[in-house]
N, C-alpha and C positions, 0 to 999 in steps of 0.2 A: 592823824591825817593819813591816808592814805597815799601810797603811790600818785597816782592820780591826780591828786588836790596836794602833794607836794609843794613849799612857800617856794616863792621864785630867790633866782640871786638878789641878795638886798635887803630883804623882805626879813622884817621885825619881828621875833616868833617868840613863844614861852615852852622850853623844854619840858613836861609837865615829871620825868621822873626827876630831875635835878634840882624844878625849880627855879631854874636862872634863865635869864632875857638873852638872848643872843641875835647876831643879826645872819641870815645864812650868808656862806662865804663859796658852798660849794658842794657837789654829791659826789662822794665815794663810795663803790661799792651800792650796797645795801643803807648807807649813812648819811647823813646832812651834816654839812662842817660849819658849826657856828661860831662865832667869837662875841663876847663881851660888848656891847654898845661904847662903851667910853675904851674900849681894846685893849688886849691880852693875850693870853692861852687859846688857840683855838679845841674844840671838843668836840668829838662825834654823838651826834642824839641819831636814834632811829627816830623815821617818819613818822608812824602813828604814835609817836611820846612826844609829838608836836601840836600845837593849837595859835591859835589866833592871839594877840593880845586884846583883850576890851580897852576902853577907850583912855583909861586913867594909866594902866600898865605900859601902855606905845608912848603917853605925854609922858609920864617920868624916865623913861628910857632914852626917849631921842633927848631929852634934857641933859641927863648924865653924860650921854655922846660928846655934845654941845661943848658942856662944862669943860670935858678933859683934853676936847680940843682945844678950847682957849686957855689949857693951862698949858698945853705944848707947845702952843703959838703957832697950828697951823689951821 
């Protein structure tokens, strides 16, 4: 992704060099601060090592969210 077409705050994304789902949290810098859908560690991706989730990636991620909030109970 580019500058430009940067994911908004919120917004469900796939880090493509890590691999892992994160939700963005935040721009620092040059960075996007993403954290874990079901929450953790947060980690800085550059922009263009960002993409979109397809449709199956977004359903098991907001799912895992879900999950671990009803296992904190909030």
């Amino acid at each position: 992704m580019s500058d430009k077409k940067a994911p908004a705050v919120g917004t469900l994304t796939l880090d493509t060099r890590s691999g892992r789902v994160g939700r963005v949290m935040d721009f620092k810098w040059s960075h996007v601060q993403l954290r874990p859908p079901q929450g953790g560690i947060e980690w800085a991706a550059r922009p263009e090592d960002l993409r979109p989730l397809n449709p199956r990636d977004d359903l098991s991620a907001r799912v895992a969210e879900l999950n671990a909030h009803s296992r904190s109970g909030l």
